[in-house]
N, C-alpha and C positions, 0 to 999 in steps of 0.2 A: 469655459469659453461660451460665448452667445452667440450663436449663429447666426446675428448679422453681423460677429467680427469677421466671418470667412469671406475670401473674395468671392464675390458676385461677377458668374460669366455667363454671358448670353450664348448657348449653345446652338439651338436652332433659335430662329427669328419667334422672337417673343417670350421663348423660355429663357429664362435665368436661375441658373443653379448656382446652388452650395453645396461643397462636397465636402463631406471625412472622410478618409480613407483608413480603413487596420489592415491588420494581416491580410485576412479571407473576405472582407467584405468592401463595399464602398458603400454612406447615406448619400442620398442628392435630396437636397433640399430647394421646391422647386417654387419660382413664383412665374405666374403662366398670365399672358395679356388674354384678354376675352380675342376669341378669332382666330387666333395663334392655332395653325398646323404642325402635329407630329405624321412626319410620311410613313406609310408604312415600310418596317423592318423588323431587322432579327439580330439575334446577336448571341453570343457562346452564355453569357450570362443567364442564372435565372434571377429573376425579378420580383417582387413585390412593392404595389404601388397602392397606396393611402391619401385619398383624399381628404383635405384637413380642411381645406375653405372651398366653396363655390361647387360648381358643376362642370363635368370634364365625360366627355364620349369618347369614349376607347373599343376598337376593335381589337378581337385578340384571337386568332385561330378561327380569323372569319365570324363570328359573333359577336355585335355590337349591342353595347348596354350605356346608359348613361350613368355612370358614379359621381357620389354625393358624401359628403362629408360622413365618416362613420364608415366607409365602404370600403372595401381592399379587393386589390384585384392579384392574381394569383399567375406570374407567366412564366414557364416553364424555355428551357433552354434554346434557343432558335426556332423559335414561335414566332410568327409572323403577328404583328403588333405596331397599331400606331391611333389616332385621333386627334380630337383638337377641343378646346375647351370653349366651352357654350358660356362661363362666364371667366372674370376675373377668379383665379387657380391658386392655392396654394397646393402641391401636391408633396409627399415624401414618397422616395423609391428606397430600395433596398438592394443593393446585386451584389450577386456571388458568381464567379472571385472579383476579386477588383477589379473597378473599370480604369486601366491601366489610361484609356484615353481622354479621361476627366481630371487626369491631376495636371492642374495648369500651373 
């Protein structure tokens, strides 16, 4: 399958994801508008996030860093977490267990 066969959902204003979902896990496969805000939040999930294209500033446990293609950020369970992207974003996330509220 090619992940531009998956539906494309604009979750927050600007992101648009694609999702797999397995057992334990869910991908989101994310493409992000330059300016587009993530608010900060939390979530039972832990996370890993892989920036594949562009530049994206992520706060995550109150320390903000800008990631760049090659970078992974690392967020642990109900960690306070959000940013916004400084350019046009391809980003991939990782969470465990499923995000039961991305399958559209």
């Amino acid at each position: 399958m090619l992940i531009s066969e998956l539906k494309k959902v604009e979750v927050v204003k600007g992101f648009h994801g694609r999702f797999v979902h397995m057992e334990n896990y869910t991908i989101g496969f994310w493409e992000v508008k330059a300016g587009s805000e993530l608010p900060m939040h939390s979530h039972i999930h832990e996370q890993s996030t892989q920036v594949i294209e562009g530049e994206f500033e992520m706060t995550c446990n109150g320390t903000t860093k800008i990631y760049k293609p090659g970078m992974v950020l690392k967020i642990p369970s109900n960690v306070a977490h959000g940013g916004r992207a400084l350019t046009d974003c391809k980003i991939t996330d990782i969470f465990s267990p499923v995000r039961e509220d991305y399958k559209f």
